[in-house]
C-alpha positions in Angstrom: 0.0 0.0 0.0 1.4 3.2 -0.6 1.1 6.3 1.2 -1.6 8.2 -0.2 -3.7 4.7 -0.2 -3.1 4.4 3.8 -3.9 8.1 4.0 -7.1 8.0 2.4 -7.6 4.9 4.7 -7.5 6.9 7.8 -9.4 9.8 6.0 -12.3 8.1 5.6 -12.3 5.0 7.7 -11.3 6.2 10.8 -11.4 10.2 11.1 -14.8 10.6 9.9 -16.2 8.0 11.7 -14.6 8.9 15.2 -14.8 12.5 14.4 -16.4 13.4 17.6 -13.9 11.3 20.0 -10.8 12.5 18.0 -12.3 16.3 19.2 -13.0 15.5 23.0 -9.6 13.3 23.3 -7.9 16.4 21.4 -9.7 18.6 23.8 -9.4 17.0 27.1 -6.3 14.4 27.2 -3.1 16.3 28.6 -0.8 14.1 26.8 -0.7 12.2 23.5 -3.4 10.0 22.2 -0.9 8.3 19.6 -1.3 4.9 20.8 -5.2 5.1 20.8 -5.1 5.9 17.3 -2.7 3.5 16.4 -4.2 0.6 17.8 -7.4 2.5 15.7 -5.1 1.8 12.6 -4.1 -1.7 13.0 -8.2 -2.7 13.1 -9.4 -0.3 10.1 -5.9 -1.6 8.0 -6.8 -5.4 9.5 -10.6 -5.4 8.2 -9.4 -3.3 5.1 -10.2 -4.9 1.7 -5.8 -5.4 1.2 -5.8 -7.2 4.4 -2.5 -6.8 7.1 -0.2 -9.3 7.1 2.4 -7.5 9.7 2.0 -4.4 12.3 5.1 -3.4 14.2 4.7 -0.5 16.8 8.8 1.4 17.0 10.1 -0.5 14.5 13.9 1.2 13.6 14.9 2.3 10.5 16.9 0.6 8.5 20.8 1.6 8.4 20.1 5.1 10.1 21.5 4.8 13.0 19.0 3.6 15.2 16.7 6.1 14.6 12.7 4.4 14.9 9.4 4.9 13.3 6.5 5.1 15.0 5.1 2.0 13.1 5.0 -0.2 10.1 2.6 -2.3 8.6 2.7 -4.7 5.5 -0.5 -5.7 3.4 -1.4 -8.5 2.7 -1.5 -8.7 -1.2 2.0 -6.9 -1.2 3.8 -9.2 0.8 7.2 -7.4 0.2 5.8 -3.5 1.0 6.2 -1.7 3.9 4.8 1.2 4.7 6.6 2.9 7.6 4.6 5.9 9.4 5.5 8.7 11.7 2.2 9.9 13.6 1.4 12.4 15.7 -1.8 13.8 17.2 -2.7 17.1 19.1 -2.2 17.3 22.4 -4.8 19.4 24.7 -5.6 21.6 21.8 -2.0 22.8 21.1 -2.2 23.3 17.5 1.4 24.5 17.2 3.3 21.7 19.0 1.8 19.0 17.0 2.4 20.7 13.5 5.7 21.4 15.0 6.2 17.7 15.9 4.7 17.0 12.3 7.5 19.2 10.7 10.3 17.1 12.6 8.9 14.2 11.3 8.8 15.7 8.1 12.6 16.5 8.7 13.7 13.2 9.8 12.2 11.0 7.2 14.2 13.4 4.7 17.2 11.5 5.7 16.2 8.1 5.7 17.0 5.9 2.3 14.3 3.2 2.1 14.7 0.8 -0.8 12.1 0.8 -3.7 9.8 -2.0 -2.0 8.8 0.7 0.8 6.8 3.3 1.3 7.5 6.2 4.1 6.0 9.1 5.6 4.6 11.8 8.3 1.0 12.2 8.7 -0.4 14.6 12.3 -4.0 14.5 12.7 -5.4 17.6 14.4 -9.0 17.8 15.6 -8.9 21.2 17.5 -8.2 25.0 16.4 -7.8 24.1 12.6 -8.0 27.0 10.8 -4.7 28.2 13.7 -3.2 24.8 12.9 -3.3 25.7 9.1 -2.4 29.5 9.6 1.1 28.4 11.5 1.5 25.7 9.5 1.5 27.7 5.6 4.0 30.2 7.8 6.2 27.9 9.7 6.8 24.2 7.4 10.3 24.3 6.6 10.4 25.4 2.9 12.5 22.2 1.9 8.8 20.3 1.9 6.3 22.8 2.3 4.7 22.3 -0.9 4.7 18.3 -0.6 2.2 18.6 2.4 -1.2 18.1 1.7 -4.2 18.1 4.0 -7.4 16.9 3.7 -10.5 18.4 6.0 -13.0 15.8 7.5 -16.1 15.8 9.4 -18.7 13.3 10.3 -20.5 13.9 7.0 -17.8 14.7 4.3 -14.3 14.2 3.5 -13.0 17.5 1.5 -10.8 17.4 -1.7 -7.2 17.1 -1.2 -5.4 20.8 -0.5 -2.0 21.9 -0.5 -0.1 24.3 2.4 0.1 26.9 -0.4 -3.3 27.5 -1.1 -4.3 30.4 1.8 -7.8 30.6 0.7 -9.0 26.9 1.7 -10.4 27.4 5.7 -11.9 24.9 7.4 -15.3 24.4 9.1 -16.1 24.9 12.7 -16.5 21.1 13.5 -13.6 19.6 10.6 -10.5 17.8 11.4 -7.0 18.6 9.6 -5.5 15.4 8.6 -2.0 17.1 7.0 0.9 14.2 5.4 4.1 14.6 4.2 4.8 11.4 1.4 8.5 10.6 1.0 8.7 10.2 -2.7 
């Protein structure tokens, strides 16, 4: 499964239908909900119609010096694929620590040299002060993959089209969730 496919996955398997719990964990949990919504992940990619053959939570990288992803999965019908994932959610409505957490994921998977069989990449889901989230985001990304970052809006009733950082006039609803990635190409 590539990227985009495992994006689109959480797009409209799993944000839209726990839209409401993403916003009250994002609102009310001091700390990370990372492992909730991983453990969300491994059942919606484990029902999912390319089936899950492996799910690894802080697996490491290969030959980078030890550094770890948050997890990897394999698909069934791609036996060979990886897809390795950097995740990170919003913690008690702060906007600008989890797009700045988002952007060092963004940085680290710049160094890391998978082979052609894998797929890699940096997705931050953030359910709370959107439109802010987007604001500091088009302003702050480092400019290296700025325009690779792409964000869809959700809510319980509609998924939006894709968007890119660079388009300023794109704002999102009062109850819509960012889902922004970054896709190691």
């Amino acid at each position: 499964m590539r990227f985009q496919g495992f994006i689109y996955d959480i797009v409209n398997r799993i944000t839209q239908e726990k839209h409401d719990k993403l916003s009250n964990l994002a609102e009310n949990i001091n700390g990370g909900w990372e492992v909730w919504m991983q453990v969300e992940l491994f059942f919606s990619l484990q029902k999912g119609p390319l089936g899950l053959s492996e799910f690894e939570r802080e697996p490491t990288y290969p030959n980078s010096g030890g550094k770890r992803a948050d997890f990897l999965f394999r698909s069934s019908n791609a036996p060979g694929v990886s897809t390795w994932v950097e995740l990170k959610t919003q913690k008690k409505s702060n906007e600008r620590d989890a797009a700045d957490r988002f952007f060092q994921d963004c940085r680290k998977i710049n160094d890391i040299n998978l082979g052609y069989d894998n797929t890699l990449g940096a997705v931050v889901i953030i359910p709370r002060k959107v439109n802010e989230a987007l604001d500091y985001a088009r302003v702050n990304a480092p400019a290296d993959f700025r325009e690779k970052i792409r964000f869809y809006l959700v809510d319980s009733n509609e998924v939006s089209s894709l968007y890119s950082l660079s388009n300023p006039l794109v704002k999102a609803k009062s109850d819509q969730i960012v889902v922004m990635y970054y896709p190691k190409l």
